[in-house]
N, C-alpha and C positions, 0 to 999 in steps of 0.2 A: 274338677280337673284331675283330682287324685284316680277318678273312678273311670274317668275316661285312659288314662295310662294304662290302669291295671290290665282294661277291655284289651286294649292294642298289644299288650304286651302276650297276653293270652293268646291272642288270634292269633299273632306272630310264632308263636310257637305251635300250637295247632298246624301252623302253612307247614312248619320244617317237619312236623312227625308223617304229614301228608304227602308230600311232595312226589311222593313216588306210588306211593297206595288209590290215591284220589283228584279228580281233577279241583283244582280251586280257584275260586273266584274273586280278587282282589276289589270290593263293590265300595262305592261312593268318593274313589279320592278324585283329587284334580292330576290326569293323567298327561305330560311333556312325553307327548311319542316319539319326538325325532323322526317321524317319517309325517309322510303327505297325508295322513289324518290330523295332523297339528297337534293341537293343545284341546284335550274335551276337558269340558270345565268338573263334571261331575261323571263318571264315567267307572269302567269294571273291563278288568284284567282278567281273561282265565286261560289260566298255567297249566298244561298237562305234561308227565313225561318229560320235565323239563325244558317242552317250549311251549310260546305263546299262541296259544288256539287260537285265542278272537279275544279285541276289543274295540269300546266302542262305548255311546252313551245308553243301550239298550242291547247287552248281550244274552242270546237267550244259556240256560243253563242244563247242562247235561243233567239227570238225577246222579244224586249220589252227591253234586259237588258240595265241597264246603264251600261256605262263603265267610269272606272275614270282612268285617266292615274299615272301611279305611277313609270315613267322613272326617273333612277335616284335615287330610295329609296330601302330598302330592307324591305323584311316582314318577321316578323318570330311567331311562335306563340306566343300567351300570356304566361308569364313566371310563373310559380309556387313557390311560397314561402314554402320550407319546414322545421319544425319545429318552425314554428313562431305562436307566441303570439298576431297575430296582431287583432284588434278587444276588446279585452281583455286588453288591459294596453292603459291607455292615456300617465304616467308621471309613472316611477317607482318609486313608493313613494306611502303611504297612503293607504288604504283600500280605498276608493273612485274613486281611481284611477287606477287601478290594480284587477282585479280577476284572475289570472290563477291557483288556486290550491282549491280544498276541502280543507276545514276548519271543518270541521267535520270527527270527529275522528269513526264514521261510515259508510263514504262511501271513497274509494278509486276507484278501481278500475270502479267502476260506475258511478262516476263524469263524467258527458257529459258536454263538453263545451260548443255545441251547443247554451246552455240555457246563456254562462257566454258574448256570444260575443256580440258587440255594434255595427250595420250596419251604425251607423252613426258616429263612431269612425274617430277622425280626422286623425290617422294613413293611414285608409283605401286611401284617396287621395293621401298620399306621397308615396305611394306602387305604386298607378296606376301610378303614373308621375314614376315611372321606369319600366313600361311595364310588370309588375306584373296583374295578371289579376286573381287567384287563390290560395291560400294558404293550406296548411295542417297545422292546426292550432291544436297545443298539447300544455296538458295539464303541469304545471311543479308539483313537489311532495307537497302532503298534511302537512299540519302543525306537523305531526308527523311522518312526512318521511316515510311511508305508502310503502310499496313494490310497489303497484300501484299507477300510478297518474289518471289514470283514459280515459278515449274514445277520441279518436280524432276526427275530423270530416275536411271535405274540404269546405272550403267557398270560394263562387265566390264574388269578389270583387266589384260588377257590384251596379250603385248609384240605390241604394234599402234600403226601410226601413222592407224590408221582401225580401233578397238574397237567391238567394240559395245556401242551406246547404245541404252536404251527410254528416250524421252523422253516426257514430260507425264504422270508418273503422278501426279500430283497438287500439289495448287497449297501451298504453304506462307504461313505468317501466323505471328509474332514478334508476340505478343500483349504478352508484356515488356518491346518498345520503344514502345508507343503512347505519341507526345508530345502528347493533346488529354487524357488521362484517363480512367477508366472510364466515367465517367458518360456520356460521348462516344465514345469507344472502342466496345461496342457496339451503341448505337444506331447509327451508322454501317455497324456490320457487318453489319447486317440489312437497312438500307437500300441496302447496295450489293448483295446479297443480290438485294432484291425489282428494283432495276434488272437485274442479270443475266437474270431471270426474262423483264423486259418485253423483252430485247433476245434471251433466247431462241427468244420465240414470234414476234416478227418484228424481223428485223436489219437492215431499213428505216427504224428508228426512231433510229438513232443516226448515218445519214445527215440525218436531218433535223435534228437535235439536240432531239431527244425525252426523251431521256436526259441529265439534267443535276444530280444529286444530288450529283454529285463531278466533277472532271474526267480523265475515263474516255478511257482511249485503247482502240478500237474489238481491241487484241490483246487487251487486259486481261479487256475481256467476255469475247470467248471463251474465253479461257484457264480462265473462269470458269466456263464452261455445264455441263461435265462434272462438276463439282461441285453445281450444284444439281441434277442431273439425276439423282444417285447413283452415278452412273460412276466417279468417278475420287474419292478421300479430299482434304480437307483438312488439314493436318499441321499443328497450331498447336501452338506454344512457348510454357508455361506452367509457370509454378510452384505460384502459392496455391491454397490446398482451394477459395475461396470462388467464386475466378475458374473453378477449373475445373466446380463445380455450376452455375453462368451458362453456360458452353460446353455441357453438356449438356444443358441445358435448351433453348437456341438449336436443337444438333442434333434432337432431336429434335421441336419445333414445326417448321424447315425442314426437314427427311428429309434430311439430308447426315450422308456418313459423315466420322465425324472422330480422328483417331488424334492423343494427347497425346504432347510431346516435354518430356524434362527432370521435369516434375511433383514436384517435390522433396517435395513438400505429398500426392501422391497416396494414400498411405495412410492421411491423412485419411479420407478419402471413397471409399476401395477397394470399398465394397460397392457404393455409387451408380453408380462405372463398371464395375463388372462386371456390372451390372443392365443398365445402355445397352446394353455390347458394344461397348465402346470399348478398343480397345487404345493402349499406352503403353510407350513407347520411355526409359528411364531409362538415368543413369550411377549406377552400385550407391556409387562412389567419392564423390559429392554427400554427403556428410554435415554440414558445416556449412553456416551460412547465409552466404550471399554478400550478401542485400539482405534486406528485409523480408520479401519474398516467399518466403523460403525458409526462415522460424523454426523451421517446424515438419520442417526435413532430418534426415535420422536414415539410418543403413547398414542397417537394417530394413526399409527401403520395396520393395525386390523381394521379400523375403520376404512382406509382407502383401500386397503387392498379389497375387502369387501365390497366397497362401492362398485368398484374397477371390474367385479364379477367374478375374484379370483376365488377358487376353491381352499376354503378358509382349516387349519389344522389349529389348534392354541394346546401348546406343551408349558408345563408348568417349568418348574424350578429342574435344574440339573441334578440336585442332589436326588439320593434313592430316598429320604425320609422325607421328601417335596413332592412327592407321587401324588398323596392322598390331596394336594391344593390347587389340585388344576380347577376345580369349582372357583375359585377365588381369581386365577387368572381367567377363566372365562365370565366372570364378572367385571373384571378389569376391563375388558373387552366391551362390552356393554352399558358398561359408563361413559364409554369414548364412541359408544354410536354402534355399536354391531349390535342388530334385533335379538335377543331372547332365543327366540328359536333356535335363529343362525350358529348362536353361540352355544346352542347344546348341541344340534349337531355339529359344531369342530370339536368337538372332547367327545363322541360317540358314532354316530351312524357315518362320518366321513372319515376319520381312520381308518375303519372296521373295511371303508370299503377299497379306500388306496391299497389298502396292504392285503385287498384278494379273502377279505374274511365276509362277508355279503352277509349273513346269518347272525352276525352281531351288531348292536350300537344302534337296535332302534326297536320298540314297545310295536309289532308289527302282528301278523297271525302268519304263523312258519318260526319264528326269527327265536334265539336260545332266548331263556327267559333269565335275562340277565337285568334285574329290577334293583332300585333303591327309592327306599319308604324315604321321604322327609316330614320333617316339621312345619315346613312352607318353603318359600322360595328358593331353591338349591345355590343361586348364587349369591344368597345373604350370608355372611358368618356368624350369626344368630341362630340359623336354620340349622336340627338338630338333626343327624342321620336314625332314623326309629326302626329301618330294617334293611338288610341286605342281602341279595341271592342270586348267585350264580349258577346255572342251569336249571334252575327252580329247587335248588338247597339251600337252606338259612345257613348264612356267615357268619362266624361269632363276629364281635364287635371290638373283643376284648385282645389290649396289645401289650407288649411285654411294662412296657412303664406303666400301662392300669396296677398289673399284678404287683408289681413294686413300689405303686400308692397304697394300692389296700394290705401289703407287708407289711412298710413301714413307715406310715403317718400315722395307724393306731397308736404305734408302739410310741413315737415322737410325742406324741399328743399329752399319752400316758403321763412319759417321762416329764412331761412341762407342765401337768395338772401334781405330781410329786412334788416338785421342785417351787410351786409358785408360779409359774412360768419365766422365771427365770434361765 
């Protein structure tokens, strides 16, 4: 067992000195593609350049390539955190330590986070140490609960102090904090709707102050255009069945595409949004109600909505230090009935694709080679992460509270083996 580590750990490091010098070949693990090759039981990865050449149960091999044996482990892709903060909050607490919202009562919907997030966020490490390798990092509501919160963006997790970022895939909206009420709420969101429109077709009109429904800061608009355009999703935050039959109703009278976050209520109404074509981003863990809006919570709601044919999202925890356990809510999931498969693509290759990134979140030939080595089953908490790489670069593993065990638990140890342990 010892010698078998030692082998994996070597090869592992061989992949990272490689990565860019030689094509490699990832031979003998149990390969979860997340694409329409499935699951090969015994199967080889090879990674050039940072993406994925070809896999399969019989790939043939360029000369020159390394091959690392990986009998014994399974690969799957790098997992995606959606609707996470991560980057953006160290400690919830403090202005210091936390930016996820405009604080400026004129910009909403143009808040890019982009600018808010910290690549050297110590979050960022306890994501990767769960095979997290990507996030769709949204914005939460403005200090005056603002109809929008503002642009999302995807960040790759990878040890950079300049990662890459796809920013402005789409505009988010906290339909849960509206403080004017429904009955106001979306009237307003139709009307700010039909001004994006006027200030699409000419964006003269808002120099002039033509545009006067709300008071719209001229980023806001644009940030907007893309969404009524059908370009880019609306991501709104919603619980109740009844709120979300109004959202799609809304969607489809203005032609925007609209992806549900949280929908504790969704399997309510699981037929009606799998009718739209509306995908939805759940935490499988939501089982009781937190407000009204959530009476009808139940640990059934991915399984129905699954059933019902809906395009299935599973987001872990809200916190940023909850990134790295969406593997665990997607097991959640899969205890209550959503296939294996199903459930690794909603934590990869269906993110990747709602939010316009097509080239991530599935083991494909083209697609980044964004891998993670396990121990065996990814949705066991047993199962050990043994390797990580995004763009086909090894990840360290190591997060700020490793380095403050191997600090100071010698030291403790020490001082308790002096003492008696006392």
């Amino acid at each position: 067992m010892i010698d078998r580590a030692i082998v994996l750990v070597v090869g592992i490091a061989s992949l990272a000195a490689s990565a860019v010098a030689e094509p490699v070949a990832l031979r003998g693990a149990r390969i979860m593609t997340a694409d329409k090759a499935g699951t090969i039981e015994s199967g080889t990865v090879l990674i050039d350049k940072g993406r994925i050449v070809s896999v399969g149960a019989d790939v043939r091999l360029p000369a020159g390539t390394q091959v690392v044996d990986m009998t014994g482990m399974t690969i799957t892709p790098g997992f995606i955190a959606t609707d996470s903060v991560i980057g953006m909050v160290e400690i919830s607490g403090g202005s210091d330590a936390a930016e996820t919202s405009s604080r400026s009562g004129r910009i909403s919907a143009g808040y890019d986070v982009q600018y808010a997030i910290n690549p050297l966020s110590t979050t960022i490490p306890v994501a990767r140490k769960g095979g997290v390798t990507r996030a769709i990092v949204m914005p939460n509501p403005g200090a005056d609960n603002a109809t929008f919160s503002g642009q999302a963006a995807i960040l790759s997790l990878q040890e950079s102090l300049q990662p890459e970022i796809i920013p402005h895939v789409g505009v988010v909206w906290d339909m849960r904090t509206g403080a004017y009420g429904r009955g106001a709420t979306f009237v307003q969101f139709r009307s700010d709707l039909a001004d994006v429109r006027r200030y699409a077709k000419d964006p003269k009109l808002f120099a002039k102050g033509e545009i006067v429904s709300r008071q719209w800061s001229e980023p806001d608009l644009a940030a907007l255009v893309p969404v009524i355009r059908g370009e880019k999703p609306i991501t709104v935050r919603v619980d109740r069945a009844s709120d979300i039959l109004t959202l799609i109703d809304i969607a489809s009278a203005e032609k925007i595409k609209l992806v549900l976050v949280g929908a504790a209520e969704g399997w309510v109404v699981a037929n009606q949004i799998a009718r739209a074509g509306i995908p939805v981003a759940i935490d499988p863990s939501d089982n009781l109600p937190g407000d009204f809006d959530e009476i009808g919570a139940t640990s059934d709601n991915a399984a129905k909505l699954h059933a019902a044919g809906v395009r299935l999202i599973i987001r872990g925890g809200a916190a940023a230090h909850d990134a790295g356990k969406v593997r665990f809510f997607a097991g959640m999931a899969t205890a209550r009935g959503v296939p294996a498969e199903d459930a690794l693509k909603a934590i990869t290759a269906t993110p990747a694709m709602i939010w316009g990134a097509s080239d991530l979140g599935s083991i494909a030939a083209g697609k980044r080679a964004d891998v993670a080595i396990w121990s065996g089953d990814p949705f066991e908490p047993a199962t050990e992460l043994r390797g990580l790489y995004i763009g086909g670069q090894e990840q360290s593993l190591l997060s700020r509270q490793d380095s403050l065990e191997a600090r100071y638990i010698p030291a403790a140890q020490r001082s308790a083996a002096r003492t008696g342990g006392e």
